[in-house]
Backbone as CSV, one residue per row, in Angstrom:
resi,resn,N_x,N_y,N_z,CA_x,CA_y,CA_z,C_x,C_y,C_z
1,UNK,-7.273,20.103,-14.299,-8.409,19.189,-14.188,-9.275,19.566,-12.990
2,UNK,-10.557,19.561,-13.074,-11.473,19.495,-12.055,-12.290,18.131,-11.893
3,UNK,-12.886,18.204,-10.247,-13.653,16.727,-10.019,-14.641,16.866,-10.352
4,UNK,-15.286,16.457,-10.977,-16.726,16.129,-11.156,-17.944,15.859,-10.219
5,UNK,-18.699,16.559,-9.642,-19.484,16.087,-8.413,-20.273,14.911,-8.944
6,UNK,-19.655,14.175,-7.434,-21.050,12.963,-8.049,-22.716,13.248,-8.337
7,UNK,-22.860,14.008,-7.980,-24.503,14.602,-8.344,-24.413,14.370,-10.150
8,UNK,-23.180,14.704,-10.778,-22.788,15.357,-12.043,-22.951,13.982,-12.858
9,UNK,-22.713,13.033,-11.986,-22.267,11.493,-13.004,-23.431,11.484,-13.779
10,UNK,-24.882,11.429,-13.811,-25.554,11.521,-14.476,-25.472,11.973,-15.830
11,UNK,-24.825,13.143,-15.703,-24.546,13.912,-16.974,-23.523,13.425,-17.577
12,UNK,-22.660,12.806,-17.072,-21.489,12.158,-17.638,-21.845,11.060,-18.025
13,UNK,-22.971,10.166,-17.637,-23.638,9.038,-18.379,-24.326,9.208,-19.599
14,UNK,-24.889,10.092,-19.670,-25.827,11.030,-20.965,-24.751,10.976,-21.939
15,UNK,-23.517,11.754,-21.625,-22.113,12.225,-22.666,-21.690,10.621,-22.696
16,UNK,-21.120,9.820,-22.498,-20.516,8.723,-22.352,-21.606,7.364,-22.924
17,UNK,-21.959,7.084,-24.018,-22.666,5.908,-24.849,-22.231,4.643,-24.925
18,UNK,-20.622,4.901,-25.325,-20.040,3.924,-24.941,-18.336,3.279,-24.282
19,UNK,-18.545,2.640,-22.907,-16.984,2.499,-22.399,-17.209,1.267,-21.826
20,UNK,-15.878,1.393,-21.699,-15.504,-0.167,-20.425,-16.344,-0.622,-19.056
21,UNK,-16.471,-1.702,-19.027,-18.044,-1.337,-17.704,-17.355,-1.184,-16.540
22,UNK,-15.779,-0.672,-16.158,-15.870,-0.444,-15.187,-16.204,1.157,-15.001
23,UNK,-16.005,2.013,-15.935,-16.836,3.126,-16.442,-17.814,3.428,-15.403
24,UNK,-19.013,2.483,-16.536,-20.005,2.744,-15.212,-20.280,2.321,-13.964
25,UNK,-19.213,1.178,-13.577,-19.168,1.086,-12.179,-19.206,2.247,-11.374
26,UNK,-18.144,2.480,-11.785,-18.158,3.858,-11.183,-19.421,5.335,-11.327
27,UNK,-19.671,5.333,-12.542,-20.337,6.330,-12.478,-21.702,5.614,-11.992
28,UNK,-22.037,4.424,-11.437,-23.810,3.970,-10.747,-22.978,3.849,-9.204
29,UNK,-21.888,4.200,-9.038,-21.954,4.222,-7.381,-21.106,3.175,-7.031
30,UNK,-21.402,1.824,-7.801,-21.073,0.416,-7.418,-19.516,0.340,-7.272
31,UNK,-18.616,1.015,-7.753,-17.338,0.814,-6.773,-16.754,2.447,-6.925
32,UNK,-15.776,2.380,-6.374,-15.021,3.671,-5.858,-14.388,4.419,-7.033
33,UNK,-14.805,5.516,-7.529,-13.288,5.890,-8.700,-14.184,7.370,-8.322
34,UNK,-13.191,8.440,-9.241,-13.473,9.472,-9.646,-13.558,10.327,-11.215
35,UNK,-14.309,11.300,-11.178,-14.245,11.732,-12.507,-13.923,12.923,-12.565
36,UNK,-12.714,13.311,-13.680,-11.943,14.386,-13.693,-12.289,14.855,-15.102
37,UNK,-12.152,16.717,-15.254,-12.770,16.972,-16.169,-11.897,17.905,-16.693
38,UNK,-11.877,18.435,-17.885,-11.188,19.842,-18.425,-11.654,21.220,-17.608
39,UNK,-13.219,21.316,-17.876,-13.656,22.364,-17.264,-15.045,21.851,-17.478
40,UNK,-15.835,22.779,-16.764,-17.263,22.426,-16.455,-18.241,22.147,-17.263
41,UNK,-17.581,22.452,-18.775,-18.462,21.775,-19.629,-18.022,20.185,-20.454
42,UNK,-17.022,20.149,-19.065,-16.805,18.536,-19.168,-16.381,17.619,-20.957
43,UNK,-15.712,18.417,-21.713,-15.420,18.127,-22.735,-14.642,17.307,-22.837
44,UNK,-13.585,17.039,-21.743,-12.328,16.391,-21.639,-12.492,15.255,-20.429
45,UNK,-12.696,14.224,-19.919,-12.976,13.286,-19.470,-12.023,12.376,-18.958
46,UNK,-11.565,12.145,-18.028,-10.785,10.990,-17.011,-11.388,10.184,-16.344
47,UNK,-12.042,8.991,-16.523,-12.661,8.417,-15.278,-11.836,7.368,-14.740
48,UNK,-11.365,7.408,-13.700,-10.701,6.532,-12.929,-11.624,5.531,-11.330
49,UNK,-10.564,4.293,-11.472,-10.820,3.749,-10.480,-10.292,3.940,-9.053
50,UNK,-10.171,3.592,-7.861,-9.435,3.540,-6.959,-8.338,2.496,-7.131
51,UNK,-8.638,1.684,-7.699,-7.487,0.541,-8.077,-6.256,1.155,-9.369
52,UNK,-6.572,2.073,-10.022,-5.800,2.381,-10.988,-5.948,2.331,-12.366
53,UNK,-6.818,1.976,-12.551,-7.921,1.776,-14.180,-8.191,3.608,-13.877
54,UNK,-7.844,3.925,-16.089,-8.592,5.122,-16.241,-8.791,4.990,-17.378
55,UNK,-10.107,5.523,-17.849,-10.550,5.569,-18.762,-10.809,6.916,-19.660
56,UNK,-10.177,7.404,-20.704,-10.216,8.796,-21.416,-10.999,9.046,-22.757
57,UNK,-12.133,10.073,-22.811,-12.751,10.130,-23.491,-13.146,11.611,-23.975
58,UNK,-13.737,11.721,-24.779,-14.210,13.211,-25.128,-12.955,14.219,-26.258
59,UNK,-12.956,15.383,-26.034,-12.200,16.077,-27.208,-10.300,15.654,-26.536
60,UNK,-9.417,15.440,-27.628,-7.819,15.017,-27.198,-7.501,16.293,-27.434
61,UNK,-8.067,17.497,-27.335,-7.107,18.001,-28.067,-6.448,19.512,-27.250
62,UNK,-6.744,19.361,-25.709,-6.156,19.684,-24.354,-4.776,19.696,-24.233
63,UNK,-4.190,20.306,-24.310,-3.149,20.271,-24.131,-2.596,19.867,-22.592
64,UNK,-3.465,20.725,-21.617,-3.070,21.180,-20.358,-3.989,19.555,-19.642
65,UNK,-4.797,18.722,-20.046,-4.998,17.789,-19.722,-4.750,16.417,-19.894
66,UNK,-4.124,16.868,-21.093,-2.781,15.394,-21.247,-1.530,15.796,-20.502
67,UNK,-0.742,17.224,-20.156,-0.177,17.154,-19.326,-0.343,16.690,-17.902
68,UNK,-1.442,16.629,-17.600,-2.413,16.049,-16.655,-2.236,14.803,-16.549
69,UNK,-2.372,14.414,-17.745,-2.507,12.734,-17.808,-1.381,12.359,-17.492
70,UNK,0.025,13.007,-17.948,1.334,12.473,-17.700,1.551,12.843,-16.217
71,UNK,1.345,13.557,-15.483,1.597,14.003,-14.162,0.873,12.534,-13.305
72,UNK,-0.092,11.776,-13.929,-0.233,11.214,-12.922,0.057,9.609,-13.163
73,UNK,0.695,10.059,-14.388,0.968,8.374,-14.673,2.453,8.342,-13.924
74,UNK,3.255,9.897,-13.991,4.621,9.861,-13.068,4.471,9.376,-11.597
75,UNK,3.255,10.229,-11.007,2.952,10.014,-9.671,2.681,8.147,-9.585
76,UNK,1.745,7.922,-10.577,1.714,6.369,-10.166,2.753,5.309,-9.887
77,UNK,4.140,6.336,-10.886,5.323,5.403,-10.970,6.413,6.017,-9.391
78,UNK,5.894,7.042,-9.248,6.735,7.459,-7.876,6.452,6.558,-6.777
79,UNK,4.724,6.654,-7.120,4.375,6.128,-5.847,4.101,4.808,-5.576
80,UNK,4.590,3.735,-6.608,4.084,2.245,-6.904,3.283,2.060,-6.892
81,UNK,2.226,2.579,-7.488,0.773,2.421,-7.601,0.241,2.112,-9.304
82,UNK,-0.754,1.218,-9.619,-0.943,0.927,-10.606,-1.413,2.026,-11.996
83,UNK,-1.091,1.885,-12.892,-1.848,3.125,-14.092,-2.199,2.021,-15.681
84,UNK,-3.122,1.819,-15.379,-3.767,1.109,-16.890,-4.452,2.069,-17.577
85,UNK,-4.217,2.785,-18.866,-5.237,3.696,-18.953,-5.828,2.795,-20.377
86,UNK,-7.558,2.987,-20.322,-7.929,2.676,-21.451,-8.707,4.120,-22.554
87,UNK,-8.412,3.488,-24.009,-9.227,4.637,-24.954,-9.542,3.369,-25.934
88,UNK,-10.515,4.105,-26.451,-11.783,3.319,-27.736,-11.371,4.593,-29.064
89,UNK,-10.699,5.344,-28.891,-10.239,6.360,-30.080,-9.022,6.586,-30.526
90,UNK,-9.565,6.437,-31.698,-8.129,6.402,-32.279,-6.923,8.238,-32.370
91,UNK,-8.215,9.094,-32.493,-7.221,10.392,-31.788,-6.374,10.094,-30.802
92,UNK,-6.904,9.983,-29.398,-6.849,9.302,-28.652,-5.545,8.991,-28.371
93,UNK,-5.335,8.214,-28.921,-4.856,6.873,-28.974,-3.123,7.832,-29.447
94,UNK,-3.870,8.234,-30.678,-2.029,9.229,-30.845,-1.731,10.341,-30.113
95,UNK,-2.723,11.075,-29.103,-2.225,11.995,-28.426,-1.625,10.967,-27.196
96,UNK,-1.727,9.713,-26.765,-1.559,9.594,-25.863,0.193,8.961,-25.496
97,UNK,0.114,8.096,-27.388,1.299,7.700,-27.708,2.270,8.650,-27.822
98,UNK,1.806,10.162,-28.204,2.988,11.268,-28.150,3.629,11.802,-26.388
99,UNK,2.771,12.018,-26.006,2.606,12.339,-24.235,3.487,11.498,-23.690
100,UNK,2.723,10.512,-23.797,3.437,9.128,-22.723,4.573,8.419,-23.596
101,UNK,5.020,8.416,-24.525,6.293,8.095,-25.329,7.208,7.579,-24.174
102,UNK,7.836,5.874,-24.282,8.329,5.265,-23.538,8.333,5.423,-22.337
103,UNK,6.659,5.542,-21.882,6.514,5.419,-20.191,5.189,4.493,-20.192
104,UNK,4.561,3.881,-21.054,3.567,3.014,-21.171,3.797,2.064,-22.209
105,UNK,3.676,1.158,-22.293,3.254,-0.296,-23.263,2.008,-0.726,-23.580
106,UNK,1.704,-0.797,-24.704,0.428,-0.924,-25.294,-0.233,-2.157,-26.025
107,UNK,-1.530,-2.431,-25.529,-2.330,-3.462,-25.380,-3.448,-3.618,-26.264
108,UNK,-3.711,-4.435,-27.658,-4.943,-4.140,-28.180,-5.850,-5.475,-27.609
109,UNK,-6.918,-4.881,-27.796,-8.221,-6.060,-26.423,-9.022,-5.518,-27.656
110,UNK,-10.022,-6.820,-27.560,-11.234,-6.577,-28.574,-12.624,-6.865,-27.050
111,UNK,-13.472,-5.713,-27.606,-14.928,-5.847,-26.822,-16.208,-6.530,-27.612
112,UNK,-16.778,-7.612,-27.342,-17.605,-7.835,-28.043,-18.834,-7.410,-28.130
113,UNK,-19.656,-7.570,-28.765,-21.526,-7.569,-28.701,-21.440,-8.798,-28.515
114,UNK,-22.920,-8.405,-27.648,-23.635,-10.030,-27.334,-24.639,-10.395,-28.178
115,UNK,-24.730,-11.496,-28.981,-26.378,-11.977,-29.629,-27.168,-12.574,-28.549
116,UNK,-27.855,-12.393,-27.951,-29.202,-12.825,-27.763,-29.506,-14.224,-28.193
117,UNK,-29.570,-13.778,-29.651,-30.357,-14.636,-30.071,-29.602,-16.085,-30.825
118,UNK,-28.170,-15.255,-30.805,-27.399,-17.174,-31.214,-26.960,-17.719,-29.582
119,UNK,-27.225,-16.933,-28.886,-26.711,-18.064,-27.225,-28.264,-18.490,-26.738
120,UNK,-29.423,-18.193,-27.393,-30.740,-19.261,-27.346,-30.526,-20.106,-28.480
121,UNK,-30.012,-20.478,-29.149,-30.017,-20.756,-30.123,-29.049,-22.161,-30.263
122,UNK,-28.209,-21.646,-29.287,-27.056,-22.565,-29.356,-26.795,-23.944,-28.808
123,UNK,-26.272,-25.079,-28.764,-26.601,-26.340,-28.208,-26.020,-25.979,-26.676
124,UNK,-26.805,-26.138,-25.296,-25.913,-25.950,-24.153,-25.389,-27.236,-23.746
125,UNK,-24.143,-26.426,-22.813,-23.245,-27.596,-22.206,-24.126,-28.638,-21.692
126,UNK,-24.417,-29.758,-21.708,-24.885,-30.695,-20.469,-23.480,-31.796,-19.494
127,UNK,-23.655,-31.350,-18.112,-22.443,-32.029,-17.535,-23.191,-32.569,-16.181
128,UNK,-23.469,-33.115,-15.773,-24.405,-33.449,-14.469,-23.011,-33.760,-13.307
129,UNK,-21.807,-34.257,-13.971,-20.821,-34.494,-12.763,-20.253,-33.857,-11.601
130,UNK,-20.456,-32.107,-11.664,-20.521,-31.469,-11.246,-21.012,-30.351,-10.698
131,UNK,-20.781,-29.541,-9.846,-22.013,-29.168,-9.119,-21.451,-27.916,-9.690
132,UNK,-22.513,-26.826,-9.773,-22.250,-25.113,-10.026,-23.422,-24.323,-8.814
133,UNK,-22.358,-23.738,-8.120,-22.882,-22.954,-7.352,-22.555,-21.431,-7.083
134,UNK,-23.369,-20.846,-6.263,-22.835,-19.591,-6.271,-22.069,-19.259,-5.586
135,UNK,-20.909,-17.912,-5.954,-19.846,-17.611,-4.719,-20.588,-16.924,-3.388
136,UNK,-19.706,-17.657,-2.640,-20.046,-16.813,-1.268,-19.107,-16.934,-0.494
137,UNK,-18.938,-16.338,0.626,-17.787,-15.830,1.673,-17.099,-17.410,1.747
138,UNK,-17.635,-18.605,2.010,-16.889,-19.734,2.064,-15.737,-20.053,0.846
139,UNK,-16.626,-20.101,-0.434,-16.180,-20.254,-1.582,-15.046,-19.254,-1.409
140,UNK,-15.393,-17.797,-1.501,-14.134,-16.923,-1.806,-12.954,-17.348,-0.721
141,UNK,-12.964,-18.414,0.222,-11.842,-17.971,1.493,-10.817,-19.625,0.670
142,UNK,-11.790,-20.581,-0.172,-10.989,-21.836,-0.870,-11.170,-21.626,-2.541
143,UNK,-10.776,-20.502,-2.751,-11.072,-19.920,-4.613,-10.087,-20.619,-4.973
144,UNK,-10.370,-20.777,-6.438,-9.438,-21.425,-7.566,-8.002,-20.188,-8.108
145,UNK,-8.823,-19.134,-8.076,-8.396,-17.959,-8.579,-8.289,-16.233,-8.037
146,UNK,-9.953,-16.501,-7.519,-10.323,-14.949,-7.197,-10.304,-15.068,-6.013
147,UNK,-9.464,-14.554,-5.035,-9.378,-14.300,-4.090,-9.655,-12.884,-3.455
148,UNK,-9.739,-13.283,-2.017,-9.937,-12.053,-1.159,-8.620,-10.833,-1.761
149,UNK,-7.659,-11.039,-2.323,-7.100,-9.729,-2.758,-7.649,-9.188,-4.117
150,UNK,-8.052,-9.952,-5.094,-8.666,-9.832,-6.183,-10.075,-8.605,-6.184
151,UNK,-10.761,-9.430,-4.561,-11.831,-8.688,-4.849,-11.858,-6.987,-4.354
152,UNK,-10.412,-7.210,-3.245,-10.312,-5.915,-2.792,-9.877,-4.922,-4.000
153,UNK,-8.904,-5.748,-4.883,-8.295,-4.658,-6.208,-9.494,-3.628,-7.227
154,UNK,-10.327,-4.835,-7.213,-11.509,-4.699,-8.083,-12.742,-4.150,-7.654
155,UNK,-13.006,-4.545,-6.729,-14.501,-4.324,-5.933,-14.320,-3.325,-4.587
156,UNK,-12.960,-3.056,-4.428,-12.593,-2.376,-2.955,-12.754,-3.872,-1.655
157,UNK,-14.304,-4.495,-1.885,-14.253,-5.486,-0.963,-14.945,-6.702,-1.279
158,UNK,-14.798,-7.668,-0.594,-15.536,-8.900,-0.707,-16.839,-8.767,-0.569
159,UNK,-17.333,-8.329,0.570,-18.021,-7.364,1.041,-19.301,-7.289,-0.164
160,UNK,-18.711,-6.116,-0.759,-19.087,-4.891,-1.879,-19.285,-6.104,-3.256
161,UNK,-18.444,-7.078,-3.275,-18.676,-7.828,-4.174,-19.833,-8.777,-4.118
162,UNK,-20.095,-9.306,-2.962,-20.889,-10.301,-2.194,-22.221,-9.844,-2.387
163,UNK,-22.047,-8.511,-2.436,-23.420,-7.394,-2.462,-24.164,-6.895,-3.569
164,UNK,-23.246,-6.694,-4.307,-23.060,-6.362,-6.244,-22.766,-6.912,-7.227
165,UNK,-21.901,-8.086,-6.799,-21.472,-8.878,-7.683,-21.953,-9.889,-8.313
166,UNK,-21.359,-10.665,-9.557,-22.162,-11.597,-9.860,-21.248,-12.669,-9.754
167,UNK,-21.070,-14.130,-9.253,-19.925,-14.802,-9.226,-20.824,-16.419,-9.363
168,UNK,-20.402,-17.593,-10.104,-20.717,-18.673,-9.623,-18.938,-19.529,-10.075
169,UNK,-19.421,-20.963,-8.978,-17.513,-22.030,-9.317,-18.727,-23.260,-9.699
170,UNK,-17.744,-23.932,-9.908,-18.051,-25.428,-10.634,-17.121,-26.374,-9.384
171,UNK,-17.932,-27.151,-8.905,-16.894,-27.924,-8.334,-16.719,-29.540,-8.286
172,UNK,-15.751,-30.172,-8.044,-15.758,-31.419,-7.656,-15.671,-31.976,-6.170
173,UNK,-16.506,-32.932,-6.221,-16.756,-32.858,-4.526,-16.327,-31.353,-3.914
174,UNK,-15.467,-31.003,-2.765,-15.735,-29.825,-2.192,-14.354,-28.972,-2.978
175,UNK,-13.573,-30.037,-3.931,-12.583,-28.592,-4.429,-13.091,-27.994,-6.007
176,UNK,-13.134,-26.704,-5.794,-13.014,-25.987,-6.699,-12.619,-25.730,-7.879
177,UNK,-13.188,-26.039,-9.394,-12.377,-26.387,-10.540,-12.669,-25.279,-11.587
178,UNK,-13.727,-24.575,-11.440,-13.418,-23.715,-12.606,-14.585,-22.663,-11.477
179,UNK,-14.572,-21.186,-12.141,-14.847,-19.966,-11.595,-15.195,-19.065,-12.839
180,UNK,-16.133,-18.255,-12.602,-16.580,-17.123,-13.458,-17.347,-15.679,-12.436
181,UNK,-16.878,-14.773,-12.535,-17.235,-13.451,-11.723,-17.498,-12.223,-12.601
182,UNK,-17.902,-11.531,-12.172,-17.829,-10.481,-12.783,-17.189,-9.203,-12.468
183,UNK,-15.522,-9.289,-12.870,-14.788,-8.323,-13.146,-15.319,-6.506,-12.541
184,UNK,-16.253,-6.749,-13.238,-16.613,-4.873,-13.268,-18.624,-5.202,-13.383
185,UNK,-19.053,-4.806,-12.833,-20.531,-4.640,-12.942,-21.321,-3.233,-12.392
186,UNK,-22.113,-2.871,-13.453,-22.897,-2.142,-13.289,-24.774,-2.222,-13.132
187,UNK,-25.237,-1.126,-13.266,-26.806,-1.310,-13.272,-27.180,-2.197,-14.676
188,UNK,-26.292,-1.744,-15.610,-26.825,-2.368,-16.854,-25.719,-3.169,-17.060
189,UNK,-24.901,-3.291,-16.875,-23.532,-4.506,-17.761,-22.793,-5.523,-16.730
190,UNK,-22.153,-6.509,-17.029,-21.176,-7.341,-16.470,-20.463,-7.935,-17.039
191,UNK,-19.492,-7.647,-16.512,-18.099,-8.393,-17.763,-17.521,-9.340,-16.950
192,UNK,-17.328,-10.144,-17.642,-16.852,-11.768,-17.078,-15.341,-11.713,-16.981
193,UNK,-15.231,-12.539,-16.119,-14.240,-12.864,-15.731,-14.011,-14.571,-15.436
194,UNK,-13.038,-15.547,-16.039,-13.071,-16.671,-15.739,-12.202,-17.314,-15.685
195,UNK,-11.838,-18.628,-14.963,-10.903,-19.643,-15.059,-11.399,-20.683,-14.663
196,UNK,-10.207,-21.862,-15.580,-10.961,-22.962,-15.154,-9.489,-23.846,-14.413
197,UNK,-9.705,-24.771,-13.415,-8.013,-26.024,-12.942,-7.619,-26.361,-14.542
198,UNK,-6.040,-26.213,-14.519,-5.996,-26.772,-15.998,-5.949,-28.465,-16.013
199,UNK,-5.973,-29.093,-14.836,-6.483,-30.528,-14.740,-7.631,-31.237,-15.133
200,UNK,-8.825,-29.950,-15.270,-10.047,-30.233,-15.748,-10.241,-29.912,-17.119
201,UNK,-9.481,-29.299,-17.738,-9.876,-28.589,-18.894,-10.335,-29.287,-20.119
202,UNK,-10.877,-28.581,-21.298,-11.434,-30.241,-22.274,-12.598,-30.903,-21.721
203,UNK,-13.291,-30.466,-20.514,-14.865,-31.030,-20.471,-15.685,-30.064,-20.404
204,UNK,-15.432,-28.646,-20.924,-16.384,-27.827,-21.202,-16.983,-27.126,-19.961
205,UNK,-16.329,-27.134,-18.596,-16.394,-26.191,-17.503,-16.309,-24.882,-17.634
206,UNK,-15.703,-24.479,-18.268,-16.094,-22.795,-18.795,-17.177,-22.434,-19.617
207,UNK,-17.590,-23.213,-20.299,-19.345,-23.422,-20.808,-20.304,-23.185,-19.953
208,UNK,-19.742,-24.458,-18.876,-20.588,-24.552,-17.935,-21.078,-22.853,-16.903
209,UNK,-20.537,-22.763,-16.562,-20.073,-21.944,-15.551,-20.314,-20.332,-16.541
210,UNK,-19.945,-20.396,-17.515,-20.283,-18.631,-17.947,-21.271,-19.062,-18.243
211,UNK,-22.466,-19.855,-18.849,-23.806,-20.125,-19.071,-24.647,-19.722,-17.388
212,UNK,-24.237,-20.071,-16.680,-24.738,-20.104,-15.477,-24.450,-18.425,-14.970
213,UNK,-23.711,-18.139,-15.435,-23.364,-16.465,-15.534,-24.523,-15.853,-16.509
214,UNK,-24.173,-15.670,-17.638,-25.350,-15.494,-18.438,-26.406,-15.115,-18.472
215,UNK,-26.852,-16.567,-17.731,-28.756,-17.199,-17.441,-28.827,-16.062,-16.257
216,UNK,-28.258,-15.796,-15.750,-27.829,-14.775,-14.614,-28.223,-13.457,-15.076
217,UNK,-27.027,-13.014,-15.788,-27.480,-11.574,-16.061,-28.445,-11.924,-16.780
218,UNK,-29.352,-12.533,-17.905,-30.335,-11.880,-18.390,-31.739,-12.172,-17.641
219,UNK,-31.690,-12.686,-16.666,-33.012,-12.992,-15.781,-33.193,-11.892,-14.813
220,UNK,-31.898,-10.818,-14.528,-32.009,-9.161,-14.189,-31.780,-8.397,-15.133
221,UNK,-31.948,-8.537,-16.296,-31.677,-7.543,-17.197,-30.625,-6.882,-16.949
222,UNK,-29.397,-7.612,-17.339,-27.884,-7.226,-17.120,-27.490,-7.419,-18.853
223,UNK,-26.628,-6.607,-19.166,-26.375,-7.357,-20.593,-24.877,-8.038,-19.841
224,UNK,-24.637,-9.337,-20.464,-23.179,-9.253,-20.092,-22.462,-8.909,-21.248
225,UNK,-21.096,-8.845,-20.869,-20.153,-8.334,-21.540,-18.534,-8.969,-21.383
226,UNK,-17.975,-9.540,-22.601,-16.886,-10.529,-23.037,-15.838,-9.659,-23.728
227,UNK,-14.578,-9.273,-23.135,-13.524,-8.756,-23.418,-12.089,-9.576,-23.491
228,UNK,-11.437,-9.328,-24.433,-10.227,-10.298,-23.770,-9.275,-9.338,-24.817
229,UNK,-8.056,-9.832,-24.515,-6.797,-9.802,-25.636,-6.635,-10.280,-27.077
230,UNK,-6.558,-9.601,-28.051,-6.788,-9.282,-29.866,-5.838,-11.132,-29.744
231,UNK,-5.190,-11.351,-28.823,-4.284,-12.865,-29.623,-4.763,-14.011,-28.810
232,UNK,-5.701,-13.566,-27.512,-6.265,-14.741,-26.783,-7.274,-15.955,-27.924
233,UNK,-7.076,-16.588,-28.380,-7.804,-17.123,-29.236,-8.605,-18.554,-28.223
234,UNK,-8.168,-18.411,-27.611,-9.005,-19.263,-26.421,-10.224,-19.142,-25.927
235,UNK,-10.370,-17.537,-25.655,-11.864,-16.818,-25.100,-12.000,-16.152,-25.974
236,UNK,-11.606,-15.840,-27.261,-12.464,-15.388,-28.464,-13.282,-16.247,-28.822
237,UNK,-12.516,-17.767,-29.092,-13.614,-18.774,-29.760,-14.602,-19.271,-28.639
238,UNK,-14.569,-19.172,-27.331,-15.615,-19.700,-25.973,-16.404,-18.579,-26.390
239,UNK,-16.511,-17.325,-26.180,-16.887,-15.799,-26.465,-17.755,-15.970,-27.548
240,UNK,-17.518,-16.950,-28.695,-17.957,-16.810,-29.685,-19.000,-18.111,-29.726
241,UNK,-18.338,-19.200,-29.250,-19.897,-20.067,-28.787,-20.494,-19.534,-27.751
242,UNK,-20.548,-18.362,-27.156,-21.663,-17.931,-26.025,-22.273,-17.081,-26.329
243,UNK,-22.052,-16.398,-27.971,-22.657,-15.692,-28.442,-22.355,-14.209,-27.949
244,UNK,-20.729,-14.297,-28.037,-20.217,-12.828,-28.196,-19.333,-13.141,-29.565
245,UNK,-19.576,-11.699,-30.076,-19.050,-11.383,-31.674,-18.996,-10.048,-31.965
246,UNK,-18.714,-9.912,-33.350,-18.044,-8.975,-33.727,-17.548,-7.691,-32.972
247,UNK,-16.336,-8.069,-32.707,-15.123,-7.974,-32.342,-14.693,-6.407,-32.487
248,UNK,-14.490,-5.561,-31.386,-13.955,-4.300,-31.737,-13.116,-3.912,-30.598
249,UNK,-12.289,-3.405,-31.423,-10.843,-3.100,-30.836,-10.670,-2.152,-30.488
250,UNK,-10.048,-2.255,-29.162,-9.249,-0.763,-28.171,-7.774,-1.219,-28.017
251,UNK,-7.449,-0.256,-27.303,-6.304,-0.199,-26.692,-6.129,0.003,-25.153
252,UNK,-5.361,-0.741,-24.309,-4.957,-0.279,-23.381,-3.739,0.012,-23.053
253,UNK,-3.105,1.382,-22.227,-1.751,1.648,-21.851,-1.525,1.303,-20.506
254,UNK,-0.135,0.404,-20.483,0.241,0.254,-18.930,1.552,0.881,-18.519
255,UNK,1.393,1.365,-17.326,3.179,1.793,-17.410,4.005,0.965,-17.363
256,UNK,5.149,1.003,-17.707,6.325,0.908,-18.114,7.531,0.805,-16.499
């Protein structure tokens, strides 16, 4: 494998139409990873995070770079360090199950499209009892959920998140009841991330609160973006009153 100069990401954005947005986190700068290649005409594709997210794309049919791939999913396990790898292909998908054969466990996640035009369309939450505001260094130090380690896993920093990120909570008087962030963001995408107190749940605070996300990205021309787990039927059907749909399926590998 070779690194990819960052000068190069460009070109790797051109090749790359469609991935996971922490993808292009990485390849617009906005958090830390690297991109590893077969050879210089970049056929073979690794993009990784600093946190341990990788993402594999382009031709499977490398021999010497799926050995690659296994060398560092060992190292991750030597070194206790995390290895999630994601693919959108189904080649893919069986070179990776042959390679890694009982050293990963496998995950199907559906990615949605967003309509536009059924989340204008749609009746919004109205809740006046509570307040929705945006995260900031206070909020993140009394979170419901996302904490200062969260943002370091994800964002490298609070910092970096505070700066790039997109985050608003819902609260009651001054405690904190439901939260929505954005996971992974780029120049063009943001993928949500949310929770709500399960004391509150049943008044439509996750409505609340990813609407307020939303209204967000599309007033910067962000698309957002709604991922979850093929059996979460919880944030498929929220996903699906916010006007994310049809449903397409990946896989992710974790080690073992």
């Amino acid at each position: 494998m070779i690194i990819v100069p960052k000068e190069h990401f460009n070109i790797i954005k051109e090749k790359i139409k469609e991935a996971p947005t922490f993808v292009f986190s990485v390849l617009d700068y906005i958090i830390k990873g690297t991109v590893l290649a077969d050879s210089t005409n970049y056929e073979s594709l690794l993009i990784k995070t600093d946190s341990g997210l990788y993402y594999v794309t382009g031709q499977s049919s490398d021999e010497l770079f799926l050995k690659n791939i296994v060398r560092i999913n060992e190292e991750s396990v030597n070194q206790g360090k995390r290895f999630t790898l994601f693919s959108t292909n189904t080649t893919w998908n069986q070179a990776i199950e042959k390679c890694l054969d009982n050293k990963v466990r496998k995950i199907q996640r559906y990615g949605f499209s967003y309509d536009l035009v059924a989340y204008k369309n749609r009746k919004r939450s109205v809740n006046s009892e509570y307040d929705v505001t945006k995260i900031n260094q206070y909020l993140i130090e009394h979170c419901l959920e996302f904490d200062k380690k969260y943002y370091e896993e994800y964002w490298d920093s609070t910092e970096n998140f505070l700066q790039n990120g997109i985050g608003f909570c819902v609260k009651d008087g001054e405690r904190i009841i439901g939260e929505v962030v954005s996971i992974f963001k780029s120049s063009n995408y943001a993928e949500v991330d949310i929770i709500t107190d399960s004391n509150y749940r049943g008044k439509g605070l996750a409505s609340i609160v990813a609407e307020q996300f939303i209204d967000y990205c599309l007033s910067h021309n962000i698309q957002p973006r709604w991922d979850c787990d093929v059996d979460n039927v919880a944030s498929i059907n929220l996903g699906s009153k916010l006007g994310f749909n049809n449903p397409k399926e990946y896989t992710v590998y974790i080690k073992i």
